[in-house]
DOMAR-778688 format. One line per field, with one value per residue: x, y, z of N, C-alpha, C in turn; residue in three letters; residue number from 1. Coordinates in steps of 0.1 Angstrom, whole numbers, plus 5000, padded with zeros to 4 digits. Layout:
REM residues N
n_c1 [X|...] .
n_c2 [Y|...] .
n_c3 [Z|...] .
ca_c1 [X|...] .
ca_c2 [Y|...] .
ca_c3 [Z|...] .
c_c1 [X|...] .
c_c2 [Y|...] .
c_c3 [Z|...] .
res [Ala|...] .
n [NUM|...] .
This chain:
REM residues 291
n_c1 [5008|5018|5040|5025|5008|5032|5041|5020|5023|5049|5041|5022|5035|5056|5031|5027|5052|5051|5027|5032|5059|5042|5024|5040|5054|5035|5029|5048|5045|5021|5023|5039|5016|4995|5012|5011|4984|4974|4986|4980|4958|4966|4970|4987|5008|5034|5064|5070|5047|5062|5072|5059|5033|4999|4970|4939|4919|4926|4932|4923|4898|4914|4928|4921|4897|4911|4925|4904|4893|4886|4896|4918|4940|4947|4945|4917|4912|4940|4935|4914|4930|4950|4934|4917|4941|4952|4930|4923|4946|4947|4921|4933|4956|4952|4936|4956|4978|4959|4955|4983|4992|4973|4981|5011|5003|4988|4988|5009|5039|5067|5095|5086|5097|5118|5114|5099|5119|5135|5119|5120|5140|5147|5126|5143|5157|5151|5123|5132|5152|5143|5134|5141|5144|5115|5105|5115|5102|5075|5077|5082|5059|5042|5026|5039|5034|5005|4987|4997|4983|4973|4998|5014|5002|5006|5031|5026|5011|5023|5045|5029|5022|5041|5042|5034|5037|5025|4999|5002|5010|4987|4967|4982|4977|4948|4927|4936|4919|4893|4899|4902|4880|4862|4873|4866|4837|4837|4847|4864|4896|4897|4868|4872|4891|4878|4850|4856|4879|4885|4865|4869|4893|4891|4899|4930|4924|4915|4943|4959|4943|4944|4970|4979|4962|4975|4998|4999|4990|5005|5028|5059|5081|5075|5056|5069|5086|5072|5047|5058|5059|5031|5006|4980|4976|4989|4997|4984|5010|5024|5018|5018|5041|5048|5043|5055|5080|5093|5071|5048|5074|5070|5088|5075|5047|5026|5026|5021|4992|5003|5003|4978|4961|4979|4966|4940|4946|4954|4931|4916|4934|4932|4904|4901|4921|4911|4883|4890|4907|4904|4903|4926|4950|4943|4952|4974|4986|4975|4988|5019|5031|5049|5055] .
n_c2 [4988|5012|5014|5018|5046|5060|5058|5072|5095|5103|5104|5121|5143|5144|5148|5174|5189|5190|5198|5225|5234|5231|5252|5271|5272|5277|5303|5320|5313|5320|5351|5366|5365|5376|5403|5411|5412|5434|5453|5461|5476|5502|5534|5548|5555|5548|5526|5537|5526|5503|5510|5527|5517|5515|5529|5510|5531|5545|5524|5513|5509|5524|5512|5487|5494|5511|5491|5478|5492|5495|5517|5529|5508|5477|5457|5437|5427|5414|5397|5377|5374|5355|5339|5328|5313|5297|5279|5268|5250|5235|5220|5208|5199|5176|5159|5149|5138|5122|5101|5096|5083|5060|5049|5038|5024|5004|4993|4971|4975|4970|4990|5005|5008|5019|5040|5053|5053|5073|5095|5108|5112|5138|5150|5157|5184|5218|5235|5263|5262|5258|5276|5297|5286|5280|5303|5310|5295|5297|5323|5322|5308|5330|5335|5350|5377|5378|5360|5356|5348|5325|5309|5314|5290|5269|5263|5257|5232|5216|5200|5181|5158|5143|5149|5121|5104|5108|5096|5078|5062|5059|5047|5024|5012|5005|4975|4953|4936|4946|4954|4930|4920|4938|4932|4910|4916|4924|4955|4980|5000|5027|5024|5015|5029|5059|5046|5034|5036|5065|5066|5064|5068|5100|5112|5114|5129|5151|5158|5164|5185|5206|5211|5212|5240|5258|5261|5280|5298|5311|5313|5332|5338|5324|5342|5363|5363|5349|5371|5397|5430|5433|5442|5444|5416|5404|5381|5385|5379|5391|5418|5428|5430|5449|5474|5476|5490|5517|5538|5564|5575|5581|5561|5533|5535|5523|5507|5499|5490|5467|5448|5447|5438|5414|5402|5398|5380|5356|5344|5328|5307|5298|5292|5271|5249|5245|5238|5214|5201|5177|5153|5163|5156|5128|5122|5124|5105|5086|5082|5075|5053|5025|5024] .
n_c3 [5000|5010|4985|4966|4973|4972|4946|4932|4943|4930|4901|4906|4911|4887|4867|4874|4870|4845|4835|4843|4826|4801|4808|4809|4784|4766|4772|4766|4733|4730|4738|4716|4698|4710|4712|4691|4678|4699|4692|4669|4672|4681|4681|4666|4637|4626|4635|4657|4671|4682|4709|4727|4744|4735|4757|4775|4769|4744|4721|4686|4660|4641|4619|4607|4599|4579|4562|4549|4536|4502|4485|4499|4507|4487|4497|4498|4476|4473|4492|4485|4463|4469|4483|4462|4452|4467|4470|4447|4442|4465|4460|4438|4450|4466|4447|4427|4451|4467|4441|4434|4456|4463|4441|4450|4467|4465|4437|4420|4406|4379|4388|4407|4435|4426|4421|4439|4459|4439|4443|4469|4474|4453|4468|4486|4482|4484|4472|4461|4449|4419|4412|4392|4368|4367|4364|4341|4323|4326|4321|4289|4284|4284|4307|4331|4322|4314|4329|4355|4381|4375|4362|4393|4407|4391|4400|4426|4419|4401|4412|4432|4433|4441|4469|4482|4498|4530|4528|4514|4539|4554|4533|4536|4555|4553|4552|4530|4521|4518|4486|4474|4476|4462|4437|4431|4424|4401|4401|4388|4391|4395|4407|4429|4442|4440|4454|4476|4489|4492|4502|4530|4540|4554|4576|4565|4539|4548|4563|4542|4528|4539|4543|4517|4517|4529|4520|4501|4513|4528|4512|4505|4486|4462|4453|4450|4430|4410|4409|4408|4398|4394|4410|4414|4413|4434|4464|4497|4516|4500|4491|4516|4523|4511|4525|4549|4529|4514|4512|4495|4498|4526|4551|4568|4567|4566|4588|4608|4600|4591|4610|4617|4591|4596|4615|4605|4582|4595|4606|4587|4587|4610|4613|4601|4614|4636|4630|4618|4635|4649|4627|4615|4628|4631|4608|4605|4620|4613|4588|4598|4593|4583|4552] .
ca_c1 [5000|5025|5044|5016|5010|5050|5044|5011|5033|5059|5033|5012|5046|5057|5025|5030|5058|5047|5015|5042|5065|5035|5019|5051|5055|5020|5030|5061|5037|5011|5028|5041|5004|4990|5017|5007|4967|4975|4995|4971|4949|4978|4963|4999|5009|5052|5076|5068|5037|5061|5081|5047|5018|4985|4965|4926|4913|4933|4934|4911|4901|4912|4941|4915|4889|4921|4932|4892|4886|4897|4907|4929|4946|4941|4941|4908|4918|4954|4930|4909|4938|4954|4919|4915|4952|4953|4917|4925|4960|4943|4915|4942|4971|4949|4934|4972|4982|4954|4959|4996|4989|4967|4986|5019|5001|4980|4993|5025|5043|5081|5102|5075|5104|5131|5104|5099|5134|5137|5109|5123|5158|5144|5122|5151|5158|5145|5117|5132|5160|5139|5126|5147|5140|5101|5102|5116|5093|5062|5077|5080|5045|5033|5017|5043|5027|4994|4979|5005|4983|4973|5014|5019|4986|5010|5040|5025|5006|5031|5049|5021|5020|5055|5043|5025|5046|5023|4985|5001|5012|4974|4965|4987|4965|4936|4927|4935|4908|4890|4904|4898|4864|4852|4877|4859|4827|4840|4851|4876|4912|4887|4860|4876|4897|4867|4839|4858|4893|4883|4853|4875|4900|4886|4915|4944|4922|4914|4953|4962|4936|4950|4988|4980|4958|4986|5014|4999|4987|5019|5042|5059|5091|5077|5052|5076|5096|5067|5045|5072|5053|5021|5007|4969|4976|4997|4988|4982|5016|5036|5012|5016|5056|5055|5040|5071|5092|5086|5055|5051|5081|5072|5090|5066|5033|5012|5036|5006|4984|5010|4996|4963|4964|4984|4956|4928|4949|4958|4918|4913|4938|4928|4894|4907|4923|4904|4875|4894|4918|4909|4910|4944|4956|4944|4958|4992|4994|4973|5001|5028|5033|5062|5051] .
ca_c2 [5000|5026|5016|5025|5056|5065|5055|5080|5106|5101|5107|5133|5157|5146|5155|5186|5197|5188|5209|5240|5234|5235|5270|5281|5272|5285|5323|5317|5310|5334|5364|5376|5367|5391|5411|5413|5417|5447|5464|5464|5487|5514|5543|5553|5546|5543|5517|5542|5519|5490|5511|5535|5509|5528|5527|5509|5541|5549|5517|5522|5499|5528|5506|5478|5498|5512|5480|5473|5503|5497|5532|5532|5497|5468|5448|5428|5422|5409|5388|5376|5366|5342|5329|5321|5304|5284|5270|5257|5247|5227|5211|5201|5188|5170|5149|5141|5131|5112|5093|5087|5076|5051|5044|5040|5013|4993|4984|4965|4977|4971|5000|5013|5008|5029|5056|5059|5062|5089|5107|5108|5122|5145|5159|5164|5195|5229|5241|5269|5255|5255|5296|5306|5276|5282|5317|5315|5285|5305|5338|5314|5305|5340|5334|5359|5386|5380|5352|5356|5337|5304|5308|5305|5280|5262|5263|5249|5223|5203|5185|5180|5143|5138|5149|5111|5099|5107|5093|5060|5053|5057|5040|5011|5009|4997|4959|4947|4926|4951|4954|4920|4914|4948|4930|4900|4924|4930|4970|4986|5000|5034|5023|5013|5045|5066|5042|5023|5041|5075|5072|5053|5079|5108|5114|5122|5137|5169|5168|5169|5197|5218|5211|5221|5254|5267|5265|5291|5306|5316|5320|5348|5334|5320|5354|5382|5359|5352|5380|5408|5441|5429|5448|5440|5400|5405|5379|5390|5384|5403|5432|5436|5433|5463|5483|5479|5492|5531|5540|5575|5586|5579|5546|5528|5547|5515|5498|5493|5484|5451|5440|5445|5426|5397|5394|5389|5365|5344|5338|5313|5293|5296|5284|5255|5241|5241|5229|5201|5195|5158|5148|5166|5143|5114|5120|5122|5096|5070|5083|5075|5039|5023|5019] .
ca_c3 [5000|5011|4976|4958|4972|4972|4928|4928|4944|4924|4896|4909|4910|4875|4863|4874|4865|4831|4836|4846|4818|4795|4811|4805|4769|4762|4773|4755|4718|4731|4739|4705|4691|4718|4712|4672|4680|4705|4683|4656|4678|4682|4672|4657|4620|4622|4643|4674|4682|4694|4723|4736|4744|4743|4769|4770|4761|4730|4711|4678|4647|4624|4610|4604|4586|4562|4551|4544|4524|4487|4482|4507|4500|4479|4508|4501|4465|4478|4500|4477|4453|4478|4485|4448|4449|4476|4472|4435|4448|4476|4451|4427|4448|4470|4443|4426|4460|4467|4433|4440|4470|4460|4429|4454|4480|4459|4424|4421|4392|4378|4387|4415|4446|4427|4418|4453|4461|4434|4447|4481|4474|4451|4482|4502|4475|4487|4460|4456|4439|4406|4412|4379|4357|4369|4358|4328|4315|4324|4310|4281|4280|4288|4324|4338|4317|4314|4336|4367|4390|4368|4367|4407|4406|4384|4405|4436|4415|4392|4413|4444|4434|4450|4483|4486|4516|4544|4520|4510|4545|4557|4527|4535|4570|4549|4548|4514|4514|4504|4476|4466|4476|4452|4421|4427|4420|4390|4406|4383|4399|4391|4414|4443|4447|4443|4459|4490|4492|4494|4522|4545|4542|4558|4581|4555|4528|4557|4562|4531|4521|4548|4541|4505|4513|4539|4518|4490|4517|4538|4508|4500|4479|4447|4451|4450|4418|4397|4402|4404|4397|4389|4421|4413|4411|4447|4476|4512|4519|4489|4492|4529|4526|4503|4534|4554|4526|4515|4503|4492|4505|4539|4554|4578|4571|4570|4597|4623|4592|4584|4622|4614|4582|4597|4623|4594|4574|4603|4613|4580|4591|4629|4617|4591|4622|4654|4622|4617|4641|4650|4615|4610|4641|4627|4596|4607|4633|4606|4578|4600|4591|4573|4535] .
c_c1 [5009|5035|5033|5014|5020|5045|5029|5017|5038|5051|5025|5025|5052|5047|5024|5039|5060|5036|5024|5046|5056|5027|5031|5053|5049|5017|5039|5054|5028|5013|5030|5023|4995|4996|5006|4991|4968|4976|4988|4963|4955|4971|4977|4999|5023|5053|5075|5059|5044|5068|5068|5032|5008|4981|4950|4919|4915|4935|4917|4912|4901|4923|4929|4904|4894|4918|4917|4888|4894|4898|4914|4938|4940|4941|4930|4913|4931|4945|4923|4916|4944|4944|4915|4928|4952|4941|4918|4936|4958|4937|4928|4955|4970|4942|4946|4974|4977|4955|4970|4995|4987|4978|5000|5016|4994|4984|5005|5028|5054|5083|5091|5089|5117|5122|5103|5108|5139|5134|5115|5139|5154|5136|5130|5158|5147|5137|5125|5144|5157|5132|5131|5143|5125|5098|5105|5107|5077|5065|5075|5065|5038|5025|5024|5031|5012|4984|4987|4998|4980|4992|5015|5012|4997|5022|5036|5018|5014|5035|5042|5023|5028|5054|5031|5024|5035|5004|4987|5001|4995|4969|4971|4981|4955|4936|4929|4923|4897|4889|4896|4887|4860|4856|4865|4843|4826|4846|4866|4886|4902|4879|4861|4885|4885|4856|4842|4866|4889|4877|4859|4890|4900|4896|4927|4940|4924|4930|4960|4955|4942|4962|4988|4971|4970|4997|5013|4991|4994|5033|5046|5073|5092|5067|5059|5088|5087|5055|5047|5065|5041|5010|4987|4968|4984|4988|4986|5002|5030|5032|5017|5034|5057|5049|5050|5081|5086|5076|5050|5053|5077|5076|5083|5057|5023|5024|5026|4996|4989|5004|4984|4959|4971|4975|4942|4932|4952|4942|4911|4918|4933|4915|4896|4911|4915|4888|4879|4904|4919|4910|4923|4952|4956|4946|4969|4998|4991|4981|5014|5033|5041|5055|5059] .
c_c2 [5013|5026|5024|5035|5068|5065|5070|5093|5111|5110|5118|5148|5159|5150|5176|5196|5195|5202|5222|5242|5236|5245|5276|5286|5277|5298|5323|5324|5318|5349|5372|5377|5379|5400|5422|5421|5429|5455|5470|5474|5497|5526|5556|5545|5538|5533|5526|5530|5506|5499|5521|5523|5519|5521|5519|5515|5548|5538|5521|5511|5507|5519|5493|5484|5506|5504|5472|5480|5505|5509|5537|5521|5489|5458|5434|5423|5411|5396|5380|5365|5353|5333|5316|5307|5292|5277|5261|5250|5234|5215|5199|5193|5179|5156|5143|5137|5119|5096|5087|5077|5060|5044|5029|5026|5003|4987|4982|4964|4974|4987|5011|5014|5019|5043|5061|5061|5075|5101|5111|5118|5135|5155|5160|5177|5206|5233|5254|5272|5258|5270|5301|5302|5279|5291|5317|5304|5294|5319|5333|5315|5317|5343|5346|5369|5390|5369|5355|5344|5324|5307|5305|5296|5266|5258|5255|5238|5209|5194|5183|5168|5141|5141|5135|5104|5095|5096|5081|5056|5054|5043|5024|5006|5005|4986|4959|4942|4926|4956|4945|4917|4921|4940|4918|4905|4927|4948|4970|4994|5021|5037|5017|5021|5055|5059|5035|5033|5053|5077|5064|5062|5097|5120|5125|5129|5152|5174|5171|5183|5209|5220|5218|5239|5264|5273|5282|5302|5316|5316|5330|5347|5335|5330|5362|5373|5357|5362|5396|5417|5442|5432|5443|5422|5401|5390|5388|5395|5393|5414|5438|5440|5442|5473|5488|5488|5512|5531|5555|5583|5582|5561|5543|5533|5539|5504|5495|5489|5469|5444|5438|5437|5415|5396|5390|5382|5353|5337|5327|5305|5288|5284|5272|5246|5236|5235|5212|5196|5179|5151|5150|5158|5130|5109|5118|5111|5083|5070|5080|5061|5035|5019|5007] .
c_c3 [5000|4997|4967|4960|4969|4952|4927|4931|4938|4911|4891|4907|4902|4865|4862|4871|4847|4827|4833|4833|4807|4794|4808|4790|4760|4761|4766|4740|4720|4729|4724|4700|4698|4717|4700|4673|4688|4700|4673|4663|4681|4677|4662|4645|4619|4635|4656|4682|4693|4705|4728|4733|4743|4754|4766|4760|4749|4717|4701|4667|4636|4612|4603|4593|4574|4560|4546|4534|4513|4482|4489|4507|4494|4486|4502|4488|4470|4485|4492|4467|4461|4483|4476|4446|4454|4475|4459|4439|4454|4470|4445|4433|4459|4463|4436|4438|4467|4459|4431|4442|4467|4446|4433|4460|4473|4446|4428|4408|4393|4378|4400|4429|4439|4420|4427|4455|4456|4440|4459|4480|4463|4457|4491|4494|4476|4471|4452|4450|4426|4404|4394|4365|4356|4360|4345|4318|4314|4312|4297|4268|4279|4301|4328|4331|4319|4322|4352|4384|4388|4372|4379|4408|4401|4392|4419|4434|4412|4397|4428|4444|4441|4463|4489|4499|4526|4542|4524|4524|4555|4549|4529|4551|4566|4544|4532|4507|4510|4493|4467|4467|4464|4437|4418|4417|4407|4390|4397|4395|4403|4408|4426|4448|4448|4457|4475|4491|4500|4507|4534|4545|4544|4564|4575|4543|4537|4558|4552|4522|4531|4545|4531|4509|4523|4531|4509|4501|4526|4530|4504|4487|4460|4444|4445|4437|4405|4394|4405|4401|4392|4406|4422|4413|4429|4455|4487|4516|4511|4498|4505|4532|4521|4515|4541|4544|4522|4505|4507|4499|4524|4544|4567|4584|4571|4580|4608|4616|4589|4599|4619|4602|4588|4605|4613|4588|4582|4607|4604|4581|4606|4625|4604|4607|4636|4648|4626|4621|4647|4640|4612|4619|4637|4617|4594|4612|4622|4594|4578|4602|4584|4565|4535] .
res [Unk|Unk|Unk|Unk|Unk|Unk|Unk|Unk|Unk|Unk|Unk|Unk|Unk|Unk|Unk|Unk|Unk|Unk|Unk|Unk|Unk|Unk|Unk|Unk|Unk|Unk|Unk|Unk|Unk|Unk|Unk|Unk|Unk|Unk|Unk|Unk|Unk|Unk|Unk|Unk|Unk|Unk|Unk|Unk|Unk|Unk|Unk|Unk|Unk|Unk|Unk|Unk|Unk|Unk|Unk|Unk|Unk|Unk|Unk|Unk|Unk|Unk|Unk|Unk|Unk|Unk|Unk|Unk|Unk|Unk|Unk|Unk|Unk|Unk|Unk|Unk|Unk|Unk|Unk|Unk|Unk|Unk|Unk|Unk|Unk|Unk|Unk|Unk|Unk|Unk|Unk|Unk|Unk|Unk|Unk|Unk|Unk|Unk|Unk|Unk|Unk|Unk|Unk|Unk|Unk|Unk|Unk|Unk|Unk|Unk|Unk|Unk|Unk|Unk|Unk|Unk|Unk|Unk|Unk|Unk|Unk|Unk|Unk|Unk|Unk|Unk|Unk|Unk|Unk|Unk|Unk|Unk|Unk|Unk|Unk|Unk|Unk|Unk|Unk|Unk|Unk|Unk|Unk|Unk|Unk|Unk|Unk|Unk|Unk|Unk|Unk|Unk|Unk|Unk|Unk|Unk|Unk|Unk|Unk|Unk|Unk|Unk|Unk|Unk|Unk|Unk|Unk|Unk|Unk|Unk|Unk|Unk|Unk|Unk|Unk|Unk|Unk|Unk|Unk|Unk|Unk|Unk|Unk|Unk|Unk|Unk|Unk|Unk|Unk|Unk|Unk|Unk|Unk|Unk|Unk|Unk|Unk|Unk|Unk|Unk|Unk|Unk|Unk|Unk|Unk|Unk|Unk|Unk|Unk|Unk|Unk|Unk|Unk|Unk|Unk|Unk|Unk|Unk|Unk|Unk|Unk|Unk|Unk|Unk|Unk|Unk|Unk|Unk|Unk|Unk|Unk|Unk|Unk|Unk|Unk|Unk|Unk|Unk|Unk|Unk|Unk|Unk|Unk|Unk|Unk|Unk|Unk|Unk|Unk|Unk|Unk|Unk|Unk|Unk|Unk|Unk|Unk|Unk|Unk|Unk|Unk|Unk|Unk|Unk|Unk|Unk|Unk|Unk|Unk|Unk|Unk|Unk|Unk|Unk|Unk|Unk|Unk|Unk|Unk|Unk|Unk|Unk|Unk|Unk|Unk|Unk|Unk|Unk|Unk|Unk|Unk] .
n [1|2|3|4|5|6|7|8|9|10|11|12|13|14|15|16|17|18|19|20|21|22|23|24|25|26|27|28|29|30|31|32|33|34|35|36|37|38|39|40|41|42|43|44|45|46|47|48|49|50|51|52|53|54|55|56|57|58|59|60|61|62|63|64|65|66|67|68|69|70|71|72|73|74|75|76|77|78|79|80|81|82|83|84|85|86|87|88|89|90|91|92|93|94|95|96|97|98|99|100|101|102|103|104|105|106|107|108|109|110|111|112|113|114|115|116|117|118|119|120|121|122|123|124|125|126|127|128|129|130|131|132|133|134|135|136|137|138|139|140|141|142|143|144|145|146|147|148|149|150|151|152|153|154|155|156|157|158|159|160|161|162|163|164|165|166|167|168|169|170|171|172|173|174|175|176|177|178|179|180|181|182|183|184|185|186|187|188|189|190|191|192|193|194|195|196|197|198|199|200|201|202|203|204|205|206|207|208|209|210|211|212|213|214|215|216|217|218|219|220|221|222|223|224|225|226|227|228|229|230|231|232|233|234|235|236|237|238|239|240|241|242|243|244|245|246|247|248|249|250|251|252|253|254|255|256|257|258|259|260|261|262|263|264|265|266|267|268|269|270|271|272|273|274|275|276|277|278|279|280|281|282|283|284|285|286|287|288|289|290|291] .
């Protein structure tokens, strides 16, 4: 008995300093974000707002109803465009990855084990490795000029299939057998990806649609390379990095506006996740299986 209590002890005080270490880590990841959201209520424009906090009574949502009013930025546009991106982005490199996927765990083809190998060492190369080759194939085609966002649409599409990795190894969590029951059915390769596969994979389609709508939604890299002065095509975050820099003549005149813009683009991912956060869990943990 008195061991038992001595192991619940023991227990009860490692829980808590777990608990601690976690309230700690919490204000840690909090702080800037409350910083950020504070700030945005500043009722200054320049780099003064971070060393004079206002007070209660001084904070104001005039920075919020700028970056709303399209004659005072293009903000909603900028928003708007990244909306457009990332949502075709998401459609399209969720169903390639799906179909990999599937392609990856279920048929047995010659040359399928050094495909994967390929694929894998060519994912350990940074994207933006291929930024110059990118640009000049589109300039090519014309997208820079005159389509600019099919162009990035295009750039975070092509090679989505290669991010299969995390699909198949869900995919390889589902019985085979049925597989073989549907062929017996006569079920094409078709009709058992769409009609069985798919609705038993609920899980890794959510985190794959999320993975894909993030990425075009938080880049700014293959933005500011392919569409380069093209100020009306901008995302969220080109547009809002040209705030920081000067803008007419005055440097950091929408500098308490780039907080208030990052707190409205941060709230479609806030609510993508706390949406679908136990699918996104269970997409990771049922993906994390050796192929």
């Amino acid at each position: 008995m008195a061991r038992v209590k001595s192991m619940k002890r023991k227990n009860k005080i490692i829980n808590t300093i777990i608990y601690v270490v976690l309230a700690i880590l919490s204000v840690i990841w909090l702080t800037p974000i409350a910083y950020i959201v504070y700030i945005s209520f500043s009722p200054q424009d320049s780099q003064a707002a971070m060393n004079q906090f206002p007070g209660l009574g001084d904070l104001t949502f005039r920075h919020y109803i700028n970056i709303l009013n399209p004659n005072y930025q293009p903000y909603i546009q900028w928003f708007l465009n990244t909306l457009f991106v990332a949502l075709i982005t998401m459609v399209v490199n969720t169903f390639f990855i799906m179909a990999v996927a599937y392609t990856m765990s279920r048929l047995k083809f010659k040359g399928r084990k050094n495909l994967m190998l390929v694929n894998l060492i060519l994912g350990m190369f940074p994207g933006f490795m291929s930024m110059i080759a990118i640009y000049n194939i589109l300039k090519l085609v014309g997208l820079i000029d005159n389509a600019p966002l099919f162009g990035l649409i295009l750039c975070y599409t092509m090679t989505s299939g290669m991010g299969f990795y995390v699909a198949k190894g869900f995919f390889d969590t589902i019985s085979k057998s049925l597989d073989e029951a549907a062929r017996i059915d006569g079920a094409t390769n078709a009709q058992i990806f769409f009609q069985i596969i798919l609705p038993l994979s609920k899980p890794i389609i959510v985190y794959t649609l999320v993975q894909s709508f993030m990425g075009p939604w938080m880049d700014f890299i293959f933005c500011k390379v392919i569409l380069r002065e093209n100020v009306d095509s901008y995302t969220v975050a080109l547009g809002m990095n040209s705030w920081l820099s000067d803008t007419g003549g005055k440097k950091g005149k929408h500098f308490v506006d780039f907080f208030a813009g990052s707190v409205l683009i941060s709230i479609p991912i806030m609510a993508v996740f706390l949406s679908t956060q136990k699918y996104y869990v269970a997409g990771v943990t049922g993906g994390a299986v050796k192929g």
